[in-house]
Structure formats: C-alpha cells, structure tokens
VOGU-3710 file (C-alpha; in Angstrom, 3 decimals, decimal comma):
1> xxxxxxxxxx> -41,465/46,633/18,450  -37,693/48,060/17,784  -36,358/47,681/15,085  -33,099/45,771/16,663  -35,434/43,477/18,598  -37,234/42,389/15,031  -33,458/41,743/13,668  -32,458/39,585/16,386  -36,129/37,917/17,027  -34,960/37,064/12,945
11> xxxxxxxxxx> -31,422/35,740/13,833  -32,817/33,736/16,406  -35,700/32,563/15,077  -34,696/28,702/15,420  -34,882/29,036/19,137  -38,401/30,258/18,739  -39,714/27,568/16,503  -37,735/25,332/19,134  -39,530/26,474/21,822  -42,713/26,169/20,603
21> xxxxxxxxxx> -42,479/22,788/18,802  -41,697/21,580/22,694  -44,363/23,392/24,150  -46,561/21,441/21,469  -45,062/18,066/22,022  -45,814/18,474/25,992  -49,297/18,377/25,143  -49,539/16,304/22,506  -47,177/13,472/22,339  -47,057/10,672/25,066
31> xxxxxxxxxx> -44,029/10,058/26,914  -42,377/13,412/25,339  -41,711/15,770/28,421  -39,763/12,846/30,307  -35,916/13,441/31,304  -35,238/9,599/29,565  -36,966/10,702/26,657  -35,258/14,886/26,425  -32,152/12,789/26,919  -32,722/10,330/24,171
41> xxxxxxxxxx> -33,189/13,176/21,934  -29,823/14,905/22,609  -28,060/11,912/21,936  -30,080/10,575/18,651  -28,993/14,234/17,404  -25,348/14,430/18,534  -24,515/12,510/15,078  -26,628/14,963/13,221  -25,183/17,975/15,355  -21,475/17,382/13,750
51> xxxxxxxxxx> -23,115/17,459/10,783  -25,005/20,219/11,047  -22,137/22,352/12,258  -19,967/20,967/9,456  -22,146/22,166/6,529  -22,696/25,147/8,633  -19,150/26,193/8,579  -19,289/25,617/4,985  -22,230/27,283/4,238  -20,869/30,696/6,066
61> xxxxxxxxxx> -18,358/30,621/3,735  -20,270/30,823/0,805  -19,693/27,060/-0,086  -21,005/23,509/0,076  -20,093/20,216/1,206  -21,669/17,228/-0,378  -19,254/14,595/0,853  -19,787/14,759/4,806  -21,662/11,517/4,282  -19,377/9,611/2,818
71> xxxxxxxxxx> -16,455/11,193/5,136  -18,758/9,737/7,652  -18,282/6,034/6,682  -14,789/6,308/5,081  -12,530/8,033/7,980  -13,341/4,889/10,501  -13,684/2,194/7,832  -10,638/3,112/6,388  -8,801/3,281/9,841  -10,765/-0,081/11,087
81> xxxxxxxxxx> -8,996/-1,788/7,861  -5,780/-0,328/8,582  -6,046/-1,611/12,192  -7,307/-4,664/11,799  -6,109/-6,190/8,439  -3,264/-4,536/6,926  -1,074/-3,828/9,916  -0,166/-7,210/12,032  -1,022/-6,597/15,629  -3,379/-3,952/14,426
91> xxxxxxxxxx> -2,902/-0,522/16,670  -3,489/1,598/19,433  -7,306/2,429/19,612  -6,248/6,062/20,476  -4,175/6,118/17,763  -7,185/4,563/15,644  -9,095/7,876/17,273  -6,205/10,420/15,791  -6,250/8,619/12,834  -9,523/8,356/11,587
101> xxxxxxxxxx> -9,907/12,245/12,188  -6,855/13,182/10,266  -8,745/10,920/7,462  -11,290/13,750/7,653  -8,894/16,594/7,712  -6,969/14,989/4,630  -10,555/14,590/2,821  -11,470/18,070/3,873  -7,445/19,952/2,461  -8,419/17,966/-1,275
111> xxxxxxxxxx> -11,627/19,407/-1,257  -10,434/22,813/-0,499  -7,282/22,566/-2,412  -9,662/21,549/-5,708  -11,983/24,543/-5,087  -9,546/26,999/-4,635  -6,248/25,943/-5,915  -8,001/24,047/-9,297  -11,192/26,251/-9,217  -13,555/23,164/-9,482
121> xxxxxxxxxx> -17,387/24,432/-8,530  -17,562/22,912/-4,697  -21,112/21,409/-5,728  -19,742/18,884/-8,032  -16,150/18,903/-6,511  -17,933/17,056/-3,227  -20,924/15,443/-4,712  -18,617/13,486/-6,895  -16,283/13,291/-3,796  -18,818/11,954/-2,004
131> xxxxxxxxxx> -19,760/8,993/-4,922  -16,294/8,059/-4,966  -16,251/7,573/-0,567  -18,998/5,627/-0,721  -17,794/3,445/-3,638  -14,585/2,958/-2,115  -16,389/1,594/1,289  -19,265/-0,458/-0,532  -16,071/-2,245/-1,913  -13,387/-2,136/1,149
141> xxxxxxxxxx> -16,686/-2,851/3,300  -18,835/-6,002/2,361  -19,585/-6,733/5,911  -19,090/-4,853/8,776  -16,179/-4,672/11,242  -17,261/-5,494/14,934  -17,258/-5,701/17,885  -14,835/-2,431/18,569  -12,467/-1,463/20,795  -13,916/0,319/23,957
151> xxxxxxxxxx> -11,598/2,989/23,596  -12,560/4,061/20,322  -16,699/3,172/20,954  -16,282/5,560/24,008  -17,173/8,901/22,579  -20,327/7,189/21,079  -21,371/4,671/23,753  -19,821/5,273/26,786  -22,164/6,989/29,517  -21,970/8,754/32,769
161> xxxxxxxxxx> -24,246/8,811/36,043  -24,346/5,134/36,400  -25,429/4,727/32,718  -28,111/7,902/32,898  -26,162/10,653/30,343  -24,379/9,540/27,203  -20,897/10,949/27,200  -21,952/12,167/23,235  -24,311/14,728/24,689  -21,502/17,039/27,086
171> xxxxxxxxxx> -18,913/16,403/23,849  -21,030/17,532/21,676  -22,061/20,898/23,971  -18,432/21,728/24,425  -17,570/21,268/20,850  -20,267/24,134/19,931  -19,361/25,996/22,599  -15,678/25,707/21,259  -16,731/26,944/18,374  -19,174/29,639/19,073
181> xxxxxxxxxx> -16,275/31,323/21,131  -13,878/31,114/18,075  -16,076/32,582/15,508  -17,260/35,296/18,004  -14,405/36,153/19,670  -11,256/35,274/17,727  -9,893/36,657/14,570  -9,949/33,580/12,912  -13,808/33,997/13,308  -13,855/37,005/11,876
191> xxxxxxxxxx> -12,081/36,624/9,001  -13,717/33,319/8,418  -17,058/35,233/8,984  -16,142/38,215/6,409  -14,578/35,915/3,375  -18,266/34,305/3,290  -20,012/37,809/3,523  -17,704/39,686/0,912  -14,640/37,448/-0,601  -13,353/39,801/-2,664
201> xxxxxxxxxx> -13,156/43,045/-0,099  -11,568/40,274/2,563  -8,988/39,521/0,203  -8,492/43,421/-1,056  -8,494/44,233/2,779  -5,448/41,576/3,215  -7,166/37,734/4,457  -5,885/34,754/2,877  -9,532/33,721/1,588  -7,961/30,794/0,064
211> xxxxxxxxxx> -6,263/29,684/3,470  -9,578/30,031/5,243  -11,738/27,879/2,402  -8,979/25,497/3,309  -9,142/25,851/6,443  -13,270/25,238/6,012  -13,075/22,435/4,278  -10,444/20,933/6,956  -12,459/21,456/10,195  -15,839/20,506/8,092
221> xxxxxxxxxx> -14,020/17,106/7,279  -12,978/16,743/10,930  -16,169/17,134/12,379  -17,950/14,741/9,742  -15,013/11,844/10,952  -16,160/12,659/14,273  -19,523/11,821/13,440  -18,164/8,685/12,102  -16,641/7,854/15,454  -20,340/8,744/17,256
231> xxxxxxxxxx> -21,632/6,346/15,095  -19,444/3,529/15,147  -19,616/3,833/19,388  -23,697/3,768/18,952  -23,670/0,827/16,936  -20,680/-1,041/18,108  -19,762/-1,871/14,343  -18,439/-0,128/11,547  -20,889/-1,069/8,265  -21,007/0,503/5,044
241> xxxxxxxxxx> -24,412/1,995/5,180  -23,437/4,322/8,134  -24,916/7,765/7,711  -26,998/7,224/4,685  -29,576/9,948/4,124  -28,004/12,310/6,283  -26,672/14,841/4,072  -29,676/16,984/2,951  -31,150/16,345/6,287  -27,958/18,315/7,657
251> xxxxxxxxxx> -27,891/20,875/5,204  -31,761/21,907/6,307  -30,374/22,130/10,164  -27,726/24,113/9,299  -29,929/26,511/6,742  -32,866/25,937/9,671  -30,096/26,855/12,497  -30,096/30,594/10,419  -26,865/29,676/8,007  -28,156/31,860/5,056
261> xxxxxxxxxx> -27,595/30,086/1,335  -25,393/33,860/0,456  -22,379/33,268/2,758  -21,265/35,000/5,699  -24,298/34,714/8,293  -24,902/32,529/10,295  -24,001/31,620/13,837  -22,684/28,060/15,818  -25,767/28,395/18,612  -27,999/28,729/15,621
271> xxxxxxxxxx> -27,022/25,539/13,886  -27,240/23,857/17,142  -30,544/24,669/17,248  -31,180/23,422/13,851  -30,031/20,333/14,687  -32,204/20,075/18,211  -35,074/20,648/15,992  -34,716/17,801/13,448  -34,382/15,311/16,498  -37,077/16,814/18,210
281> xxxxxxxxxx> -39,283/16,468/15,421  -37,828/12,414/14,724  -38,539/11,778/18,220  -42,090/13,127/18,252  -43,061/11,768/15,031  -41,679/7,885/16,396  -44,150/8,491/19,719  -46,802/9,319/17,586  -46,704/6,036/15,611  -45,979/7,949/12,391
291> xxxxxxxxxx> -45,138/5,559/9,452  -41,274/5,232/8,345  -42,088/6,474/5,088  -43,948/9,727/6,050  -41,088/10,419/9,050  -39,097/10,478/5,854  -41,259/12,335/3,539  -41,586/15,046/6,604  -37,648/15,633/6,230  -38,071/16,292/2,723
301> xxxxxxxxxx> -40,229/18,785/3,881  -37,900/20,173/6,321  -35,362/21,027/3,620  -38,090/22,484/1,500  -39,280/24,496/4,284  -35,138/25,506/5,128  -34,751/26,943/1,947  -38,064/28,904/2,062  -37,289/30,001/5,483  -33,913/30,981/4,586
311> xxxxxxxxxx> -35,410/33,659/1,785  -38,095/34,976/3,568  -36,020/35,965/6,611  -33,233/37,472/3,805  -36,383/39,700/2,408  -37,787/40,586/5,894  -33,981/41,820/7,072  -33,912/43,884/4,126  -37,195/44,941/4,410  -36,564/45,724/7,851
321> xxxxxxxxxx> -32,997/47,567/7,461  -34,684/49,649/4,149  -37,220/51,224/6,274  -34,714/51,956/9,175  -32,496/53,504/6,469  -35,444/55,843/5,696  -36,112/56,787/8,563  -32,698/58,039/9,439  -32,955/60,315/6,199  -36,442/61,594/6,812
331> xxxxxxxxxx> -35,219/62,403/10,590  -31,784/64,201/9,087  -33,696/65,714/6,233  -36,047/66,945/8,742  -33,743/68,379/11,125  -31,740/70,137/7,994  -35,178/71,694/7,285  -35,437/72,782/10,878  -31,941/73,955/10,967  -32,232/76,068/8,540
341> xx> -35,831/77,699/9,640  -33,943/78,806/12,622
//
C-alpha cells in the first residue's frame, strides 16, 4: 500500500472503526439496523457531539477544557433564574436563547484570558472552573426549573416529518459542517490549526496566538451552552445534575475522532465521528441488556483505549514518514551515484 494511503487510512481511522462496529451491531444486536433506532442514536449523541467538538477545538490547540460540564448546566440555569425570578415578567425566550450562549462565550473569554493573559496551567484553570459552576448551580438550583418555554426547548425537542427526525440531528450536521469549512478553508482555520502545531513559530511568523486561545476558549464555551440548550429541550427542565459524567466521555470522542493529545491535528469530521461512535456503542450496549454499571465501566475503557489509540497512531505516522524520508535519500543518493558514473 502507498505510503499516502497508510497516512490518511491513519487520519481517518475513526470512520473505519465506525464502520465496522455497525457492520457488527447488524448482526449481533436486535433491533440495531432499524431507521427508529439509527435515528435514536444521532439524537442521544447530538449532546455529546457539542461536546466533543468543543474539547476538540481545544485540544487542537494544544489545550484543555475541564469546565464544559459545568458550562453545560450553568449557561441555562443561570439564564432560567434570570428569566424567571429576578426579572418581573421574566423575558423573551429568544432572548433567553442569546443569552444563555453569551453565558458560554463569557465563561469561555475568563478561561482564555487566565491562561494566556495570567498564565494559569489550563488543567487546573478549568477543572477548578468547572468545581466552582457546579457549586454555584447545586446552590442557585435545588430543584429544577420546568416546564420551558417552547421556544427555547425547540432546538432540543422539537421534530420534523410529522414527529419522525429530531430537529437536534440537521443542527447538529450543519454546525460541523460550519466548522469543518472554517478550519479547512479559512484563515482563521489555519492559523488556529498552526498555533496548536507550533505556538511559538505562529507567533514569530506574525498570529496573535493569544487572540486565537481566546478565541478557543470562546467558541468551546459556546458550543458547551449549546449543549445546555439540547439538553434542557430533551428533558423539558433545567436540573442541576444536567451533563454529569460527560466530560471525560467527551474528551475520548474528541481524542477517538483523531484530535492528537500534542496540539495542532486533528480534524471537525473526525471528532464527529468520535462522537457517532460513543452513541453507537451506548445504544448497542442498552439492546444488549448490558448492566448500568458495566455500560459505564466500558466508557472508562473508551478513554483508556483514546489515549492508547492516540500514541500508537503518533508512532505509526512517524514510523511511516521516517521510512518515506529514507527512501527519498537512498533514491537521491542513488541517482548522485549514477550521475556521476556517467
């Protein structure tokens, strides 16, 4: 096999594993090739996508983001309180919508601004983050706020096709796509790209690495509000254990989806598929009968086996890329030799 088709066999590996995990299922678990249940397992990991992309986005630039979790909970609760106990007549539900994702955005600019601006290590800059959040919402949050307004439930309950496609599932698939176009195609997406692969030549070679950590951190809060808003639509309610034990689960799509633990690789279809396969692998593990406990104990595996997966394909590249450097200085050394026979 080519040497460029073992590279991008390794980029894409995710859709491989994908592919073959279904293949599996079709055979083995009842009920899993059905169009209810393929649907039922794009919108059980629409919640899990945003978060997945937002540690992704992270992760590329040679960071990490502990506190998506409790951006989760906190961006609606926060906005829910606002709306329906400290402002009389409460407010728009759109509004409520802009709101709770600029909640997000404002988490995301202090966690960038401590990382780069105060030089706090982003590890225990968002971990501790992340204990405050879900303090603050154990406290603001004793019970839950419900029922919500249908406006502001839509993007997580609302469906399409007289009630056969969730409205999560095509906002979710354009939000990727969104994204894979930027970081492919724009030059936002290339800086962004290059500050995680090599910070210090990006900002020698003139990018504002600080801007686009910011910038990171920003869109990575955004996207973990607008899980928050999936959730609250699925459930109806806004309680304070929303997206508990999500985190690491998240981190192994993203590192699953191809996001390498160095910075700067990485790509948006990738982490999609990273997230496909952790629902895929929930959803055929329910079927089965599996116990709650081991489903649980089998995502502990999953970041394990991230982690693993994430070295061995680093030491394979390199591997790979060594011996194709060699061989383009045996094949020049051997045409210099031939060169100068002649």
């Amino acid at each position: 096999m080519p040497q460029k088709w073992k590279i991008f066999l390794l980029d894409n590996l995710i859709w491989v594993i994908v592919a073959l995990f279904f293949l599996l299922n079709v055979f083995i678990t009842p009920q899993f090739f059905s169009v209810k249940n393929i649907v039922n397992i794009f919108y059980h990991s629409a919640i899990m996508s945003m978060l997945v992309l937002a540690e992704g986005i992270i992760l590329i630039i040679g960071k990490m983001d502990l506190s998506l979790e409790g951006i989760l909970v906190f961006a609606p609760g926060v906005t829910m309180i606002m709306a329906t106990k400290l402002i009389p007549g409460g407010l728009n539900p759109v509004l409520c919508i802009v709101l709770t994702l600029a909640v997000g955005g404002l988490v995301g600019l202090f966690n960038g601004y401590c990382v780069t601006k105060v030089g706090i290590n982003p590890f225990l800059q968002t971990l501790s983050l992340n204990i405050m959040l879900r303090g603050f919402v154990l406290f603001l949050l004793p019970f839950s706020i419900h029922p919500l307004n249908e406006i502001y439930t839509f993007a997580g309950k609302a469906r399409l096709f007289d009630g056969m496609l969730p409205v999560a599932i095509p906002m979710v698939i354009l939000i990727f796509a969104a994204f894979q176009f930027v970081m492919k195609y724009t030059t936002f997406g290339r800086q962004f790209m290059a500050t995680g692969g090599n910070p210090r030549a990006s900002f020698i070679s003139g990018i504002n690495t600080d801007r686009i950590i910011i910038m990171g951190f920003i869109i990575s809060g955004v996207l973990a509000a607008f899980a928050g808003l999936l959730a609250a639509g699925k459930q109806d309610s806004i309680s304070n254990a929303m997206g508990q034990n999500l985190l690491m689960v998240a981190f192994a799509g993203a590192i699953l989806g191809g996001t390498s633990l160095d910075g700067g690789k990485g790509t948006i279809i990738g982490m999609f598929g990273g997230a496909i396969l952790l629902a895929m692998i929930t959803n055929s593990l329910n079927l089965l009968g599996v116990n709650v406990s081991l489903v649980y104990a089998t995502e502990g595996a999953l970041i394990f086996l991230a982690i693993l997966l994430d070295r061995v394909k680093v030491k394979v590249k390199n591997n790979i890329l060594h011996q194709t450097k060699m061989k383009e200085v045996l094949e020049h050394k051997n045409n210099t030799v031939i060169s100068s026979g002649q």
